[in-house]
N, C-alpha and C positions, 0 to 999 in steps of 0.2 A: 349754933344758929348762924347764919348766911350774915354779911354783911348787909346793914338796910338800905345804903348806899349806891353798893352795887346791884340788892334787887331794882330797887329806885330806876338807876340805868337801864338798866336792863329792859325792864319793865316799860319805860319809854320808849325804847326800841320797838319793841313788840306789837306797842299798841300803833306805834307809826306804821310797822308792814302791815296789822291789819284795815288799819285804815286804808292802806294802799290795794289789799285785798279784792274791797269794796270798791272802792274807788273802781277797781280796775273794770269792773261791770260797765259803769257807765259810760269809762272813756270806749267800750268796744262798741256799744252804743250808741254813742256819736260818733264811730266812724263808721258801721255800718249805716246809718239813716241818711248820713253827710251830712252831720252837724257843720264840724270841724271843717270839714272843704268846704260848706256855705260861709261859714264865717271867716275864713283866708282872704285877705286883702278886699272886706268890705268895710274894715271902720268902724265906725260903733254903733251897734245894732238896738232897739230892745227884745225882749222877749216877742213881742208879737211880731217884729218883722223878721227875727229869724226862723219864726212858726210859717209864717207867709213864704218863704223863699223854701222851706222844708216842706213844707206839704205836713206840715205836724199838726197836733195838736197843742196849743203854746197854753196852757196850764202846765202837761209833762215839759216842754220846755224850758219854762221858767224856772222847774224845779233841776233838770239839767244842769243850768244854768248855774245857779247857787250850791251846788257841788261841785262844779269847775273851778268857780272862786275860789270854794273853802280848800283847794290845793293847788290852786294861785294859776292855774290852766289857762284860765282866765280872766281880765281883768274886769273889775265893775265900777262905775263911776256912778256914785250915790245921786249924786245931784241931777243929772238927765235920767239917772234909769238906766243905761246902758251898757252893753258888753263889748268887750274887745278880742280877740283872738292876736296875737303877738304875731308880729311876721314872724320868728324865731322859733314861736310856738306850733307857728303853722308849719315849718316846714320839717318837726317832726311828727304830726301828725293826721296833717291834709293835704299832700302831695305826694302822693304814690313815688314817685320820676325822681324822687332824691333819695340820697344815699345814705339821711339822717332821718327816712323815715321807719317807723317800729308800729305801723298799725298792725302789721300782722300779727305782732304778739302780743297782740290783747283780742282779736277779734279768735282768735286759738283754744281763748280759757274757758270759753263754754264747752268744748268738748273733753278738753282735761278735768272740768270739775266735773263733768258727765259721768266721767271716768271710772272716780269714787268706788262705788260698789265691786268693778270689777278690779280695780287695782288692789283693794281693801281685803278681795277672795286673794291674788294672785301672792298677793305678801304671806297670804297665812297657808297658801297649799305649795307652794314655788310656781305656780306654772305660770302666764303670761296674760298678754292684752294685747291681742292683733291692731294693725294699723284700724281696718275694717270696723274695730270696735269701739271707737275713738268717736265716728259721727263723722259727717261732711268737713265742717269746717276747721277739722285738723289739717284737712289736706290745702282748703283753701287758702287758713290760716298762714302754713307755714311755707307756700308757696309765694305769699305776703310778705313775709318776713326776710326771707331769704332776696328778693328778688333786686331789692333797693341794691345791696351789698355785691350782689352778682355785677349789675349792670354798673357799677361804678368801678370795679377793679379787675374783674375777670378778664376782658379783653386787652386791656390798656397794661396790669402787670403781671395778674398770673401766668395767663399761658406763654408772655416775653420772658418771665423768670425760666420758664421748662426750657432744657437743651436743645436745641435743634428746632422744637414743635412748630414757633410760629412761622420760620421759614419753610416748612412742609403745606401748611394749613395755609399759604400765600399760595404753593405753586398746585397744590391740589391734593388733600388725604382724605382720609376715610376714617370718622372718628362715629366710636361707640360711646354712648351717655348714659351709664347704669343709676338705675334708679333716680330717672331723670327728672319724676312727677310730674307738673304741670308743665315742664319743656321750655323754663323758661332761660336755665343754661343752655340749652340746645340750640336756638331760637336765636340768642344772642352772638354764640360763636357762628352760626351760620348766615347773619346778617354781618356778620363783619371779613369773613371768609368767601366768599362767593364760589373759590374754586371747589370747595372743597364739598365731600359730601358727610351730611351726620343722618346716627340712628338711633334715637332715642326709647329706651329699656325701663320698661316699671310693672312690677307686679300685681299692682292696683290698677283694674279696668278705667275707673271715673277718673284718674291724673292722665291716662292714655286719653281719652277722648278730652278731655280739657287741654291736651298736649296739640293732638291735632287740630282742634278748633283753634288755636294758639298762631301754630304753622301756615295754617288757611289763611287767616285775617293778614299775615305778615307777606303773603304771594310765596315763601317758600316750600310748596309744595312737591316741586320738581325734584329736592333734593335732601328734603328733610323728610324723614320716616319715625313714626313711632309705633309700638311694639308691645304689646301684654305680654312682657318676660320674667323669669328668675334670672336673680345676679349671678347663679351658680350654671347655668343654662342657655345665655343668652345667644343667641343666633350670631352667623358671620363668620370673619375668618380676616388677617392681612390687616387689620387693623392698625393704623399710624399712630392713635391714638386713643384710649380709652380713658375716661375720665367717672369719678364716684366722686359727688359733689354733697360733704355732709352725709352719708348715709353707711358709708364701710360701716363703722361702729353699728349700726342698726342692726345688721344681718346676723343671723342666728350660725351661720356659718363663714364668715368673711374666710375663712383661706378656702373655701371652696371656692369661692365667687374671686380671687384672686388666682388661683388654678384655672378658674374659664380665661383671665384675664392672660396669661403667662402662654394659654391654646391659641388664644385666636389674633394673639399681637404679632405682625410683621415682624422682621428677624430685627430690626434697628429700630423697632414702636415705642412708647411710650405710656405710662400710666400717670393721668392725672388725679392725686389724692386730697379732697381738702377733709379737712376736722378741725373740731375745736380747739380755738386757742386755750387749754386750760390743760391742768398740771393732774397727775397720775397723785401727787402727794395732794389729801385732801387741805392741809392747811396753807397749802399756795393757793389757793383758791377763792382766800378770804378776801371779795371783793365783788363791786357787782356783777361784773361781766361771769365770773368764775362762781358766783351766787346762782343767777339764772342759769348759765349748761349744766348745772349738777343737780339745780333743782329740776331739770327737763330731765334728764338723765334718770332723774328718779321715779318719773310717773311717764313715760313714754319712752323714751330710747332704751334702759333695759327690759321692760315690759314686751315692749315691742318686740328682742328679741330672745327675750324667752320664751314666748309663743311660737316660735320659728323650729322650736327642739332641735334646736344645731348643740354641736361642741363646745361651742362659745357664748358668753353672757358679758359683754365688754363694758358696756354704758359708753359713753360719751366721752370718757376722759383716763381711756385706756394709760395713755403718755407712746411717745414716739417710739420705745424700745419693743411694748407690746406689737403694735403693729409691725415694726420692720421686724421680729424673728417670724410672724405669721406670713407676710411675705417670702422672708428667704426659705421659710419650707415647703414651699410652690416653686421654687426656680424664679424668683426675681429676687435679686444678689443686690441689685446697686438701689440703695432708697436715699435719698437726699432732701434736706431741707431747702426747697425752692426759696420764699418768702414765707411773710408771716404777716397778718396784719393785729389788731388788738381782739377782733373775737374768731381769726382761722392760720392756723399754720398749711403751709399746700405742699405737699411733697411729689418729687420726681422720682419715678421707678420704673425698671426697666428692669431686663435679664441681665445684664453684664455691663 
């Protein structure tokens, strides 16, 4: 018989993630309706005035509301009636423009639970779950998620970490953005690069048009391009720079799509690699950060590419050695650990 002890523990755990489960519905909820962004630095609300500012119905509010509390989201002061939103609170999850915001990965899980059925065939035949079959707001989602974490480090240290890159991308280079998605890496080194020109690469029609509309709104249309491509395929030549942001692991064939990268890179170019910060050994991983990629990992990132019928079935958290021998058997010899922050390692590659 089990320790009653440890079931006891145990068993508390469990009913906390599912609670968290739940939970998570409604925080996606209020960030799609803009609960959470009406309620950022207005002070203390009641229910009917955050129904009024939301164009809601404040019955479903009110019940919102009372489920925020019950996991302390937010605060309620018994005696006026009202709710508060934490600056602290808000600025994980009502401010797009920070770099400590995580809406995207909750506004994601309607498509993952969507999922269900087809991952449920996929585990019992081997075969896969295309992006395509995920829903919309996979793509939205994780264009959300990513996008905070882009803009706070990618200009300022990744690409200063790569050898030589930023002083190229100052005087003027030509950089490829495989599996760019909603373009919003793209978009970013091209506002801060002016000389230079980018072409942004995704096998998904609806992230290409959301790339361009992106491009448009931003005036960089002169010199920012996007492209319904494969990683294994993608157009161009002479390239200074080519960069896979989070998505190598996805592909169903990554040394193919590192073989295009190894073709069309300038004789002195550069490959920009990020991935998850997490460990190839599953018990390094005991932690949140290394909880969530492996649990992605397990309903979307290998799914995804075992629907691709490549060579390869990586997930998320291959570890550094996998990727650098699929590298060196394309002709890119020199792989290096650039930086790393707590959920990306970015590596510098090149042929020699």
């Amino acid at each position: 018989m089990p320790d009653e002890n440890r079931v006891m523990e145990f068993l508390e755990r469990v009913v906390a993630d599912n609670a968290a489960a739940f939970a998570g519905v409604s925080t996606s909820l209020g960030i799609r309706l803009g609960l959470y962004e009406a309620m950022a630095g207005a002070g203390a609300l009641t229910s009917e005035e955050l129904a009024e500012k939301t164009g809601l119905v404040e019955r479903y509010v009110r019940e919102w509301l009372a489920a925020q509390v019950a996991g302390a989201y937010v605060l309620h002061d018994s005696e006026t009636n009202t709710y508060v939103l934490p600056d602290a609170h808000a600025a994980v999850l009502a401010d797009s423009s920070l770099p400590t915001y995580v809406g995207g990965g909750f506004t994601m899980l309607k498509a993952l639970y969507g999922a269900e059925e087809a991952l449920a065939s996929a585990y019992r035949n081997g075969g896969g779950v295309s992006w395509q079959e995920y829903g919309p707001e996979l793509a939205e989602g994780v264009a959300a998620f990513f996008k905070p974490g882009y803009e706070a480090v990618l200009v300022q240290e990744w690409l200063p970490a790569m050898e030589g890159v930023e002083a190229k991308l100052r005087r003027g280079a030509s950089v490829a953005d495989v599996g760019c998605g909603f373009g919003h890496s793209t978009v970013l080194m091209a506002k801060a690069f002016p000389e230079s020109r980018f072409h942004g690469f995704d096998f998904h029609p609806p992230s290409i048009e959301a790339a361009r509309k992106l491009a448009a709104e931003a005036g960089l249309g002169d010199r920012v391009t996007f492209e319904v491509a494969a990683a294994h395929d993608f157009p161009g030549a002479a390239y200074d720079l080519v960069t896979f942001f989070d998505c190598l692991h996805d592909l169903g064939d990554p040394a193919a799509a590192l073989k295009r990268v190894e073709e069309t890179l300038a004789d002195d170019g550069s490959c920009l690699v990020v991935e998850p910060n997490v460990s190839a050994e599953p018990g390094e991983n005991i932690h949140p950060i290394g909880r969530s990629f492996a649990s992605t990992s397990a309903v979307l990132c290998l799914p995804a590419a075992m629907a691709q019928d490549g060579p390869y079935a990586l997930g998320n958290h291959p570890g550094q050695d996998a990727l650098k021998e699929i590298a060196a058997e394309v002709g890119l010899n020199h792989w290096k650990l650039a930086v790393e922050t707590l959920t990306n390692r970015i590596y510098d590659v090149k042929r020699h």
